[in-house]
C-alpha positions as CSV (number, residue, x, y, z in Angstrom):
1,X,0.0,0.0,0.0
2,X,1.6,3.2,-0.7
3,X,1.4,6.8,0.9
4,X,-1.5,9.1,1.1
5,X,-0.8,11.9,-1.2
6,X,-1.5,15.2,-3.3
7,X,-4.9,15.6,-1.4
8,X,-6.1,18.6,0.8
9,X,-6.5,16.6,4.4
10,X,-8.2,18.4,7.5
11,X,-6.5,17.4,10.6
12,X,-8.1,18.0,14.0
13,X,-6.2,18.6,17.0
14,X,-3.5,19.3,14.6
15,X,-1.1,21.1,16.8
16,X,-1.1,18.3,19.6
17,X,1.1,14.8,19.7
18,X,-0.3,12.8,17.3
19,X,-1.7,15.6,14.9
20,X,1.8,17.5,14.5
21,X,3.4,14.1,13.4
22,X,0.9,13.4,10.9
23,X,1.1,16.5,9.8
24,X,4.6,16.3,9.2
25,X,4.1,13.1,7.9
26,X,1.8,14.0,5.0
27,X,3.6,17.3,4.1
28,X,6.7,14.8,2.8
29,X,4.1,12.8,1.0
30,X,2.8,15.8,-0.5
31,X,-0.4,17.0,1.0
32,X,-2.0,19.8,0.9
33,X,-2.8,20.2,5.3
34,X,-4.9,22.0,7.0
35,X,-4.2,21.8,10.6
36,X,-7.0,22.7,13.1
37,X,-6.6,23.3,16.1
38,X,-8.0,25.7,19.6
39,X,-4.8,25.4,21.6
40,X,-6.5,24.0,24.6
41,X,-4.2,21.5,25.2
42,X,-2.1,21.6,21.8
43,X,1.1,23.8,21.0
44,X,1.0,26.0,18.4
45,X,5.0,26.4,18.6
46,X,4.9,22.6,16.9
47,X,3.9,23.5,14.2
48,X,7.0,25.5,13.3
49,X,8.5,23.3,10.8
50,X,5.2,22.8,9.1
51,X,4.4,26.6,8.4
52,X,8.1,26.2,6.2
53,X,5.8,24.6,3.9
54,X,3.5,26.7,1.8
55,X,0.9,23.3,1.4
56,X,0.4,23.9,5.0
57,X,-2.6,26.2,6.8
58,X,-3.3,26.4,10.5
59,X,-6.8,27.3,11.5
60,X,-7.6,28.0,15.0
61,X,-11.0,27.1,15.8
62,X,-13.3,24.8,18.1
63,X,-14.5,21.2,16.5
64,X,-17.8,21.9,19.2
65,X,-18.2,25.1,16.6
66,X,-20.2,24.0,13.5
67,X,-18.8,27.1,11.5
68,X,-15.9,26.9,12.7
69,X,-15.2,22.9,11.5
70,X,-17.7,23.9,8.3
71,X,-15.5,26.9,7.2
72,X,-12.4,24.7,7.6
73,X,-13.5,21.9,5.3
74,X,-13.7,23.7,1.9
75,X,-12.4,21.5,-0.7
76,X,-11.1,18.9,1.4
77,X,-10.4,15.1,0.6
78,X,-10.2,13.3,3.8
79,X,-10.5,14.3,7.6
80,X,-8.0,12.5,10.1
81,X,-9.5,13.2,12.8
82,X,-7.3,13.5,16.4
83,X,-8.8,16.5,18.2
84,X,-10.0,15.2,21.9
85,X,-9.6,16.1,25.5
86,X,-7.4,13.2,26.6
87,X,-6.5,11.6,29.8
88,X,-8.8,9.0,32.1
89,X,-7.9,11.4,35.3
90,X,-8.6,14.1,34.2
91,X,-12.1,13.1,32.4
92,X,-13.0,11.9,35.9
93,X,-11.8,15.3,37.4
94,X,-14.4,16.7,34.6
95,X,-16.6,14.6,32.8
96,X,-18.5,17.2,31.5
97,X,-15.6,18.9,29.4
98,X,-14.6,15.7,28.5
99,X,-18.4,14.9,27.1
100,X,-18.6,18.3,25.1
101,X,-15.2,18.1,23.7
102,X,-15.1,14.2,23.1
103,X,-18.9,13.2,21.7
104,X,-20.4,17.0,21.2
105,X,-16.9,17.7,19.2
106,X,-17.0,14.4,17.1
107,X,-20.6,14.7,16.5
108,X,-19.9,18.5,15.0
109,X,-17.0,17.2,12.9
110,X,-19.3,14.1,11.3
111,X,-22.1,16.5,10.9
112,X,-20.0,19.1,9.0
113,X,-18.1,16.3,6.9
114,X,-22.1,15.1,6.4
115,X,-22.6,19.0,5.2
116,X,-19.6,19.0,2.9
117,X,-20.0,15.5,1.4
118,X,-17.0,14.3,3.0
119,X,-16.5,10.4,2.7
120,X,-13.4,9.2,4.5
121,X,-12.8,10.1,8.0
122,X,-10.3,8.7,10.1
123,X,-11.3,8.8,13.8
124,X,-8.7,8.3,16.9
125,X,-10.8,5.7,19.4
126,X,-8.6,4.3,22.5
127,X,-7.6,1.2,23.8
128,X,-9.6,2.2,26.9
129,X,-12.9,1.3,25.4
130,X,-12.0,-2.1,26.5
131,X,-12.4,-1.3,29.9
132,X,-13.1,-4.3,32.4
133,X,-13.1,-7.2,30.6
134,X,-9.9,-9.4,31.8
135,X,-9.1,-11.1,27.7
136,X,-6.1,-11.0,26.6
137,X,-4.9,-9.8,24.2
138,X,-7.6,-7.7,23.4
139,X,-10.0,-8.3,20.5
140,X,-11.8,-5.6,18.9
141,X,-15.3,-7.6,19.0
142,X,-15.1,-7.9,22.5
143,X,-15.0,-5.7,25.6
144,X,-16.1,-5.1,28.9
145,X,-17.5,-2.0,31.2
146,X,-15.8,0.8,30.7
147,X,-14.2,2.5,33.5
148,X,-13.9,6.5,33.1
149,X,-16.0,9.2,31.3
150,X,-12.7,9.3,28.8
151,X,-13.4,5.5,28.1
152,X,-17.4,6.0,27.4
153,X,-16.7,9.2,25.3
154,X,-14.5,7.0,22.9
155,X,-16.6,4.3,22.7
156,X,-19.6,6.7,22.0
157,X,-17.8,8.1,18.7
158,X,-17.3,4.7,17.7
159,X,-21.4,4.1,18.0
160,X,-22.2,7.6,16.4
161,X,-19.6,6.8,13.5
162,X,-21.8,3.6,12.7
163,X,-25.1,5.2,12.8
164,X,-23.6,8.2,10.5
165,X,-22.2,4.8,8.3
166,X,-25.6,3.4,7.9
167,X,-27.4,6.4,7.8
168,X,-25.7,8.6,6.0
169,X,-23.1,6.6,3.5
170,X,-20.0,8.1,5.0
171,X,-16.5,5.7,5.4
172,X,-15.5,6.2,8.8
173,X,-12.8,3.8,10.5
174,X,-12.2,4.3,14.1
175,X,-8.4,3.4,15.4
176,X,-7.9,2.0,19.1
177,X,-4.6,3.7,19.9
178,X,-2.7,1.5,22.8
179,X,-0.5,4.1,24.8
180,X,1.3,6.0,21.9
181,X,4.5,7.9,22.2
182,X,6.9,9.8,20.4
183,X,8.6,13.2,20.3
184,X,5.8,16.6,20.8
185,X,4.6,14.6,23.5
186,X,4.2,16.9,26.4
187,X,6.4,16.1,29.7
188,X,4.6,19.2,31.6
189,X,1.0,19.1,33.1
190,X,-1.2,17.2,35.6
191,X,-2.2,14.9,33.0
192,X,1.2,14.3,31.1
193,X,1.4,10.6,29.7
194,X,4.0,8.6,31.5
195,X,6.7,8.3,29.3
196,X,7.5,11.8,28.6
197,X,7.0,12.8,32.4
198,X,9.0,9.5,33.2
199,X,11.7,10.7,31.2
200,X,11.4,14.1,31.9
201,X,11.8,13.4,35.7
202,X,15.3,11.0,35.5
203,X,17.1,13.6,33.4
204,X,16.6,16.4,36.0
205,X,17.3,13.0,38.5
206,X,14.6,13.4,40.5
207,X,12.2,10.3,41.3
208,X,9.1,9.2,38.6
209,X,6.1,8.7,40.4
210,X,4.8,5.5,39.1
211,X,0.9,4.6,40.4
212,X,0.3,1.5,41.9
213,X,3.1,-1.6,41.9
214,X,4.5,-0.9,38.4
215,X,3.4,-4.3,37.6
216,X,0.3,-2.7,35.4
217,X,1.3,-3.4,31.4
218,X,0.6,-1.4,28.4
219,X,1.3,-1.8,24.6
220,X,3.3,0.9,24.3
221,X,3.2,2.5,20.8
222,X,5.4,4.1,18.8
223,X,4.1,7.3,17.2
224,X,5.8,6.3,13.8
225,X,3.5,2.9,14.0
226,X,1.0,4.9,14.4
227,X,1.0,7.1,11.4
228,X,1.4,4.4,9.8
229,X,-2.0,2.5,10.8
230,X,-3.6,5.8,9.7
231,X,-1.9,6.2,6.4
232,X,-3.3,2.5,5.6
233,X,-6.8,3.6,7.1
234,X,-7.1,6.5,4.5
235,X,-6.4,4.8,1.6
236,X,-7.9,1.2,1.8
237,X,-10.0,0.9,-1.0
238,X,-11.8,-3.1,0.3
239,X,-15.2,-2.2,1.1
240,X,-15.2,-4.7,4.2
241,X,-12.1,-3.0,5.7
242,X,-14.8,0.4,5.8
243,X,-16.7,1.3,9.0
244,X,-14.6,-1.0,11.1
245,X,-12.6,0.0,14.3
246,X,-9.0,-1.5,14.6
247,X,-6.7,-2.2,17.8
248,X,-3.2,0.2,16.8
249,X,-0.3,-1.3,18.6
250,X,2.6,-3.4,18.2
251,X,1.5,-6.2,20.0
252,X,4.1,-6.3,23.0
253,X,2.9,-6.3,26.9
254,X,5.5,-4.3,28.7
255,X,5.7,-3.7,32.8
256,X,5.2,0.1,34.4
257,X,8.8,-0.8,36.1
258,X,10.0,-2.4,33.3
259,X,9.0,0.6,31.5
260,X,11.4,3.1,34.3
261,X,14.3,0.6,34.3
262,X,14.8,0.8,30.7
263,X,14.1,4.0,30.4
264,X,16.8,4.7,33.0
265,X,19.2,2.3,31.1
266,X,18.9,3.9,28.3
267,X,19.7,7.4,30.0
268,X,22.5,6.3,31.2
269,X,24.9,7.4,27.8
270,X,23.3,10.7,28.7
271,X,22.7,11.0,32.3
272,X,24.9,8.4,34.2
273,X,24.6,10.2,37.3
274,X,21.0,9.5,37.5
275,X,21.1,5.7,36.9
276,X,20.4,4.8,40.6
277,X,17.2,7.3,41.1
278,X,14.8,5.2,42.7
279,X,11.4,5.5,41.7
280,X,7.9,6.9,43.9
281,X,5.3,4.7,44.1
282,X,1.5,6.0,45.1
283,X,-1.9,4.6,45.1
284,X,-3.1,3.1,42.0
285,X,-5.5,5.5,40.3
286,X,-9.3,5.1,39.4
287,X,-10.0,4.3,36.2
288,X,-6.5,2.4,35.2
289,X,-6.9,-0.8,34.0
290,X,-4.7,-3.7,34.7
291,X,-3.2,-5.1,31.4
292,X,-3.7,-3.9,28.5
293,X,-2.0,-6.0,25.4
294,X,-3.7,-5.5,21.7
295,X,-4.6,-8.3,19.0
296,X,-3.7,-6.2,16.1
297,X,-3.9,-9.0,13.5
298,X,-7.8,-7.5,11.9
299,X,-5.4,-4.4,11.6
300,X,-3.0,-6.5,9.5
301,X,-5.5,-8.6,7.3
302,X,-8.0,-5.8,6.6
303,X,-5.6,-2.3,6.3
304,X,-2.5,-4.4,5.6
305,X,-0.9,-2.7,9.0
306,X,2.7,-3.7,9.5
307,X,4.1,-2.0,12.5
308,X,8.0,-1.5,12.0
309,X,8.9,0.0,15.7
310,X,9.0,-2.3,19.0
311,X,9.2,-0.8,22.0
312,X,12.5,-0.6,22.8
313,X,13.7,0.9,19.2
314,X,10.6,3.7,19.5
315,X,12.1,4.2,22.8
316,X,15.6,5.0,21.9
317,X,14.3,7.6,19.1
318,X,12.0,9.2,22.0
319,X,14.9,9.6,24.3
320,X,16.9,10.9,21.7
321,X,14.5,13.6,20.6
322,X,13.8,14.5,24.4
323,X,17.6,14.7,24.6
324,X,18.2,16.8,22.6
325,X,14.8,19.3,23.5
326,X,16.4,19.2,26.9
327,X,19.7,20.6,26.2
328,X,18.4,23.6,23.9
């Protein structure tokens, strides 16, 4: 399958994580991009290398604003869409922003695509639709209760993006992302994902806090595999691949404290003095799940994903990336 290219593609939550890689991503397959974003929790300074290209627009607006998403979506191809207020803690600190921004947001953007005869959208779900169910790995066809307002609002766009399927004729594919990382991640903040903030912690050699025993896994994913799986989303043509939600992972369980010792190891070239830093441990949080491992083989057969990046080699171009951040 070969690369997206020479189409005008709306990103949402285009100057956060994900969406600042995939912008960059399609700007060297030669995209025209429009990057939209309000700033709540993206950073418009990411963008920097991007507005060096003149294929590249950023729009600031609101995806809850139906004029604002509408105005954005003249003569687009496709919308990837990444825009959300992420983070179980801090949807159960605030469920309500998390409902407006999550299901009134997605709703908007499916109604304006609707509006403008849109009919690919690529949707970001999350691995913690799965919730409580104790499988594993986990199967797309099957999960449990889900245990935050963060976990229901995903798993809500994944029921509105059938109805608007059936209803309405549009090709939407939903992608469960399993713990993605990658350089623009943000370190800072209450709700910073753990690897960043892990990192970010044993180069000033100060103790992570890790939550719990450490003995929790993820699928950690590397940002790179992830634009990827929504590359292969945009441009599968097989009609049974279409209105389908996919696991997005590599497939490899790894330990919370197996997460800081290598992490630590790997700092070591760069930070030696801060090998021995011995991590905080706190309660676990509400809302975390215990293991969380992804069966990404539908991803494989139906949008011919092929993840390149295990954990460990994402992990050393992270660090490296941080690195180098950290010493300008």
């Amino acid at each position: 399958m070969g690369q997206l290219s020479h189409k005008k593609v709306l990103v949402t939550g285009g100057a956060g994580f994900i969406g600042t890689n995939l912008c960059e991503a399609l700007l060297e397959n030669d995209n025209d991009v429009i990057a939209f974003d309000n700033l709540s929790t993206g950073l418009e300074s990411n963008l920097e290398e991007c507005k060096k290209n003149p294929r590249f627009t950023f729009v600031k607006g609101d995806i809850t604003n139906f004029d604002d998403i509408s105005n954005a979506l003249e003569g687009v191809d496709i919308v990837l869409h990444q825009a959300a207020l992420g983070s179980v803690p801090r949807s159960i600190h605030n469920p309500l922003d998390t409902n407006q921004v999550n299901i009134t947001g997605f709703l908007t953007v499916l109604e304006a695509c609707k509006k403008h005869k849109i009919k690919r959208v690529v949707y970001a779900s999350s691995s913690s639709v799965y919730g409580d169910i104790k499988d594993s790995p986990k199967i797309e066809n099957s999960i449990g209760k889900q245990l935050s307002p963060y976990a229901v609002s995903k798993y809500v766009n994944e029921q509105y993006a059938a109805v608007f399927s059936d209803l309405y004729g549009l090709e939407l594919i939903g992608l469960r992302y399993f713990n993605v990382f990658g350089k623009y991640q943000r370190p800072d903040g209450a709700y910073a994902a753990a690897i960043p903030r892990f990192i970010s912690a044993l180069m000033l050699c100060k103790a992570p806090t890790i939550y719990g025993d450490g003995e929790q896994t993820r699928d950690f994913t590397y940002i790179k595999n992830v634009i990827h799986a929504i590359n292969c989303a945009a441009m599968v043509e097989s009609p049974s691949a279409l209105n389908q939600v996919y696991n997005v992972a590599y497939g490899q369980a790894v330990s919370v404290n197996e997460l800081v010792s290598t992490i630590q190891d790997k700092l070591k070239t760069f930070v030696p003095e801060c090998s021995s830093v011995i991590p905080n441990h706190e309660k676990e949080r509400i809302g975390d799940v215990r293991a969380s491992l992804a069966d990404i083989s539908k991803a494989k057969h139906k949008l011919n994903y092929n993840p390149k990046y295990n954990f460990e080699q994402g992990l050393d171009e992270a660090i490296a990336w941080y690195v180098e951040k950290f010493r300008e």
